[in-house]
C-alpha positions as a Markdown table, in Angstrom:
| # | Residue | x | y | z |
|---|---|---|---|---|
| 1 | Unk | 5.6 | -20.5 | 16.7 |
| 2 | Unk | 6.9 | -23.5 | 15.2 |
| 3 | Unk | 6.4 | -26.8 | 17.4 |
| 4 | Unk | 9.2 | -29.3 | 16.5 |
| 5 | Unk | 7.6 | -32.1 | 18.2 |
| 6 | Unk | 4.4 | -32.2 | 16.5 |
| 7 | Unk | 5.8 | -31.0 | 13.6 |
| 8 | Unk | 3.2 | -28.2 | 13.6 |
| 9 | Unk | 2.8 | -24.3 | 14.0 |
| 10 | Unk | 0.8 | -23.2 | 17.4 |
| 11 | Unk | -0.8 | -19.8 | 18.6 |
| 12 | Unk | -1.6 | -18.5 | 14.8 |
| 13 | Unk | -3.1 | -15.3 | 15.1 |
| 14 | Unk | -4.5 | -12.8 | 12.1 |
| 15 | Unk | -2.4 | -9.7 | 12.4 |
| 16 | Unk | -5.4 | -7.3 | 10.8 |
| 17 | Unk | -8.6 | -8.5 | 10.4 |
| 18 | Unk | -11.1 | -5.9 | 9.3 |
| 19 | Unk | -13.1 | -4.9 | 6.2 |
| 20 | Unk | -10.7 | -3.1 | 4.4 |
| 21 | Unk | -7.9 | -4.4 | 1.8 |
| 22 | Unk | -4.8 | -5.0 | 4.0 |
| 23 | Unk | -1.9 | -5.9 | 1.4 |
| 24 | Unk | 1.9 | -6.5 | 0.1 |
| 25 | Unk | 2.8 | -7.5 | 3.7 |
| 26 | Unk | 6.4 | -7.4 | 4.6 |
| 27 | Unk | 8.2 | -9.4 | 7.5 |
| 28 | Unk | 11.4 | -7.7 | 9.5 |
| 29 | Unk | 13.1 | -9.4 | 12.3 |
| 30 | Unk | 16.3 | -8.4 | 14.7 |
| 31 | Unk | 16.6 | -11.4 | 16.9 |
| 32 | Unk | 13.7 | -12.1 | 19.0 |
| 33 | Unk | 12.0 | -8.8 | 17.7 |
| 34 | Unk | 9.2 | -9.2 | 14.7 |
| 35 | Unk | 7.8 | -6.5 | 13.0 |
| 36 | Unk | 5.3 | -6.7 | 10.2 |
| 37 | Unk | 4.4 | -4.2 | 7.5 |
| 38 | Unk | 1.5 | -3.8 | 5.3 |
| 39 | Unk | -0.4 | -1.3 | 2.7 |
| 40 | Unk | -4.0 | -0.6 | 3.6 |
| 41 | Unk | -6.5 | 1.1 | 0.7 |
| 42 | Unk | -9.2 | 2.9 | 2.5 |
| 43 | Unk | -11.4 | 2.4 | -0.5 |
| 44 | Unk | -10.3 | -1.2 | -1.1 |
| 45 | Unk | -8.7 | -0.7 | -4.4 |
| 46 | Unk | -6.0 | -3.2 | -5.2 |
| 47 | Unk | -5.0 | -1.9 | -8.7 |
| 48 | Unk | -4.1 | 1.8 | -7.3 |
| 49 | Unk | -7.2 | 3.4 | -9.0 |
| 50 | Unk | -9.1 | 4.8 | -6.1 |
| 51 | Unk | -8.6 | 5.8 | -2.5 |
| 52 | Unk | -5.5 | 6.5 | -0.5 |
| 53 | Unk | -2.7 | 4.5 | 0.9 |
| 54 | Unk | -1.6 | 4.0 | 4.4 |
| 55 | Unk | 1.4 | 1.9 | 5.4 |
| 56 | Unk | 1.4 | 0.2 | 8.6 |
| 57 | Unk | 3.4 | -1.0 | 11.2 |
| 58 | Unk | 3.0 | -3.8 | 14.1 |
| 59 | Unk | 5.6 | -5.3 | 16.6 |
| 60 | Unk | 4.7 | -9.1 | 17.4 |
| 61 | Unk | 5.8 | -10.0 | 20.7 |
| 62 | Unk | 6.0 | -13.4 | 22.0 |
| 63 | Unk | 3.0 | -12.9 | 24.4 |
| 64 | Unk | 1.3 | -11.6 | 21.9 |
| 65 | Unk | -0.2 | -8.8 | 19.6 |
| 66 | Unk | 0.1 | -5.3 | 19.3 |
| 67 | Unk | -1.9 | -2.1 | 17.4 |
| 68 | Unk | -1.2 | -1.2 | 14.6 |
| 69 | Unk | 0.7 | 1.7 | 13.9 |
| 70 | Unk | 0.2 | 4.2 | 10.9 |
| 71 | Unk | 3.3 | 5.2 | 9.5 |
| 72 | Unk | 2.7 | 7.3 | 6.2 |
| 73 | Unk | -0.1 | 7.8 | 4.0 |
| 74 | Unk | -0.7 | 9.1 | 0.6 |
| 75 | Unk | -3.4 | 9.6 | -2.2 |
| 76 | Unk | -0.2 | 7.8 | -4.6 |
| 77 | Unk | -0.6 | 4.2 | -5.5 |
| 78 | Unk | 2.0 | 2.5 | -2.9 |
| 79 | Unk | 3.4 | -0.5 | -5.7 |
| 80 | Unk | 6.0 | -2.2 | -3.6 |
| 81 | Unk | 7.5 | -2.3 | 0.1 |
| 82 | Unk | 9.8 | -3.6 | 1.5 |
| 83 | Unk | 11.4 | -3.7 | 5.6 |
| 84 | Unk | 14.0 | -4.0 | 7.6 |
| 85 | Unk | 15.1 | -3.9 | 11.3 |
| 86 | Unk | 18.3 | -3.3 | 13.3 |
| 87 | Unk | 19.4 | -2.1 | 16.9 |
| 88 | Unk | 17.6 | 1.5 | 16.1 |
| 89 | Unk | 14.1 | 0.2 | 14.9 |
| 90 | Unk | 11.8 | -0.7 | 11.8 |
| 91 | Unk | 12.6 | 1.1 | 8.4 |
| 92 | Unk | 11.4 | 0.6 | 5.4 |
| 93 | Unk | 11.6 | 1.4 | 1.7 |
| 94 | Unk | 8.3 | 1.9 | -0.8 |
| 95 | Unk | 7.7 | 2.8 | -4.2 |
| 96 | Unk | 4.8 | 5.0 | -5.1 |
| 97 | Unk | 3.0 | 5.6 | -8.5 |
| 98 | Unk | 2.3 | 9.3 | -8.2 |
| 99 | Unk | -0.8 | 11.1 | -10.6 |
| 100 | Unk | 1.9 | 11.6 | -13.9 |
| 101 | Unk | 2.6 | 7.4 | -13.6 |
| 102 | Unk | 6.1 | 7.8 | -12.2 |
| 103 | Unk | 7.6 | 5.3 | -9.6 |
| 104 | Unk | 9.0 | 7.5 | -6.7 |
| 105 | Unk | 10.9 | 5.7 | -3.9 |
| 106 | Unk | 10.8 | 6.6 | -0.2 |
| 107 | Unk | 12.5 | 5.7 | 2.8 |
| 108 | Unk | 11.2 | 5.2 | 6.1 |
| 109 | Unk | 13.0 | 5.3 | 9.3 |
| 110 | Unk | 12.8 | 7.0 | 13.0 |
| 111 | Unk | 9.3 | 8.3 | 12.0 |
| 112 | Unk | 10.8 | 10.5 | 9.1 |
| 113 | Unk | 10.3 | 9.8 | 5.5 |
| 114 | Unk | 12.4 | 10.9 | 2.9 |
| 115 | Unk | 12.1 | 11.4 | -0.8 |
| 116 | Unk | 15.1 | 9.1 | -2.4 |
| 117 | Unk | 16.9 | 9.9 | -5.7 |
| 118 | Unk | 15.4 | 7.5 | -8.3 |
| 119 | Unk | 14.6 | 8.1 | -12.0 |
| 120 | Unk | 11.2 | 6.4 | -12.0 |
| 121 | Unk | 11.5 | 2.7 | -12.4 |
| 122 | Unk | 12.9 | 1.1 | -9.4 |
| 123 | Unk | 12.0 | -2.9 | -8.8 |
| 124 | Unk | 12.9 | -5.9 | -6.5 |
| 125 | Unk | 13.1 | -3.6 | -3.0 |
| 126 | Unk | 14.7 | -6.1 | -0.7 |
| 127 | Unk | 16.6 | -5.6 | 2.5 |
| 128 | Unk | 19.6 | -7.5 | 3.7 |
| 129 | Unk | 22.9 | -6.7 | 5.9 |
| 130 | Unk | 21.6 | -3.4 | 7.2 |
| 131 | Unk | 20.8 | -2.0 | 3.8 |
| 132 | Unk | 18.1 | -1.8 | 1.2 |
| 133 | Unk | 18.2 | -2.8 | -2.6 |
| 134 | Unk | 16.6 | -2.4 | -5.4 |
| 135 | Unk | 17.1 | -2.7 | -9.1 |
| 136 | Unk | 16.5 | 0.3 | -11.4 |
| 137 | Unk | 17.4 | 1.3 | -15.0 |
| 138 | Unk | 19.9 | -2.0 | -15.2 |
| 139 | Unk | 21.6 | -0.8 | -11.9 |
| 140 | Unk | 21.6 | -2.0 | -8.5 |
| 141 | Unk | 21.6 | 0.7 | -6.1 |
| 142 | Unk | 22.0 | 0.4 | -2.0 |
| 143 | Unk | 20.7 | 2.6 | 0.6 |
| 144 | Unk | 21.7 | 2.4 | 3.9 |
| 145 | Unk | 18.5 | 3.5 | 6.1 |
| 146 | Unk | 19.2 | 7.1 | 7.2 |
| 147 | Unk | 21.9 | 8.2 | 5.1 |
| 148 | Unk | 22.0 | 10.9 | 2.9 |
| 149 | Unk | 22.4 | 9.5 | -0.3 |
| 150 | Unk | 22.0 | 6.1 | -2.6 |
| 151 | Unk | 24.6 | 4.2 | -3.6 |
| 152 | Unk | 25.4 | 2.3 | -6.9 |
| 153 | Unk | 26.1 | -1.0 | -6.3 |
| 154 | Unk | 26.4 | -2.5 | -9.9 |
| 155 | Unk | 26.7 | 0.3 | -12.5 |
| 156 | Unk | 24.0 | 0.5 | -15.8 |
| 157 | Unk | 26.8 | -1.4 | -18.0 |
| 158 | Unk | 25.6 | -4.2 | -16.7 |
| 159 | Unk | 22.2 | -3.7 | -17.6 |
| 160 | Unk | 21.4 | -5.9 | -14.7 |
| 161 | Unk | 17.6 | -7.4 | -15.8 |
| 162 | Unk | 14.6 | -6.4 | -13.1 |
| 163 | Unk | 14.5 | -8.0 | -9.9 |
| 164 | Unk | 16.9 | -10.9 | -11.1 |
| 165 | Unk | 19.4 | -10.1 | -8.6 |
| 166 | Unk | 20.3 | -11.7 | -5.0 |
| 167 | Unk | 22.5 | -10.6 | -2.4 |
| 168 | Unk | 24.2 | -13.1 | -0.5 |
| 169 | Unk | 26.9 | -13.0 | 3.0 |
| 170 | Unk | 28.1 | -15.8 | 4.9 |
| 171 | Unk | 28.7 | -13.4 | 7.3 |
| 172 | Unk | 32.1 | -11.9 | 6.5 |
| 173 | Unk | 32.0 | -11.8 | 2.6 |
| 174 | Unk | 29.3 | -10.3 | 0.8 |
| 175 | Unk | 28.1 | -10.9 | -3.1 |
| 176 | Unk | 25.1 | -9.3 | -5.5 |
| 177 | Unk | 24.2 | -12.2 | -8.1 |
| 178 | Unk | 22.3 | -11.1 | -11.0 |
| 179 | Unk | 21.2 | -11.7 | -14.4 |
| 180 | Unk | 22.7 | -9.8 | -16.9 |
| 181 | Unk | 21.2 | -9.4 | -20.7 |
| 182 | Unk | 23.3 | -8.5 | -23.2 |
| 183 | Unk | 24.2 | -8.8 | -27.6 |
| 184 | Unk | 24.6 | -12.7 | -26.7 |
| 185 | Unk | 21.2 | -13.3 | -23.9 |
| 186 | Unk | 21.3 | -13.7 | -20.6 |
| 187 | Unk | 24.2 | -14.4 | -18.1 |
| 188 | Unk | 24.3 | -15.0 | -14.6 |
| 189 | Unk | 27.1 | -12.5 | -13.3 |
């Protein structure tokens, strides 16, 4: 926690600490709650060559720590994650490089994982508002966690460039800012 009076933080603590690589970790908070994220190699392979994946889960309380939690594992190279956290719980969206070298996207919520429509090349996974986005194929796309399908946010005309966009709110208006590349260069949009 952050100590304003000595200008310092107190009570650090390690949220792993073992012998294996523990990586990509991702921060979610609802208020008071805090939940952190992370990919774990069992053969600690950072570069998706060897060993399996494992994402995991931990709530950190104010009095302290608690265990892990596995969530999902797979033999596919996990490439990015990303989490978020409302009135129902942690959920969390993840790209995986599966054995033919396509990017598939998952979602994670209520201990289910589901399979999301994506064509291979999604990028900047971010959560905000109660929703996850991502950038794919000059698109932005939204996915609201549970729901059935994915939603386009800004269509491939746009050809919105990778992981340049940012979503911003001041609470009753909401915007997506992005960089857009076209015959002229770049524009911010």
């Amino acid at each position: 926690s952050w100590d304003a009076e000595t200008g310092a933080f107190t009570n650090q603590m390690y949220v792993t600490d073992n012998d294996l690589v523990d990586m990509m970790p991702t921060v979610a908070m609802d208020g008071e709650n805090i939940s952190v994220s992370w990919v774990r190699n069992d053969a600690n392979n950072l570069v998706g060559t060897d060993g399996n994946y494992q994402i995991y889960q931990t709530a950190i309380p104010a009095d302290g720590y608690q265990p892990e939690k596995l969530l999902y594992s797979t033999e596919d190279y996990v490439v990015e994650i990303a989490s978020g956290m409302d009135d129902e719980g942690v959920h969390l969206i993840f790209a995986s490089m599966n054995e033919s070298g396509t990017v598939d996207l998952y979602g994670f919520s209520g201990n289910e994982t589901n399979k999301l429509v994506s064509s291979g090349n999604p990028a900047g996974l971010s959560y905000a508002d109660g929703m996850f986005l991502w950038q794919e194929d000059g698109s932005i796309y939204s996915y609201v966690p549970g729901a059935a399908k994915v939603n386009v946010l800004i269509g491939s005309e746009t050809a919105a460039v990778s992981s340049s966009y940012e979503y911003v709110t001041n609470g009753t208006e909401a915007a997506v800012v992005w960089t857009d590349m076209n015959e002229n260069g770049y524009q911010v949009n």
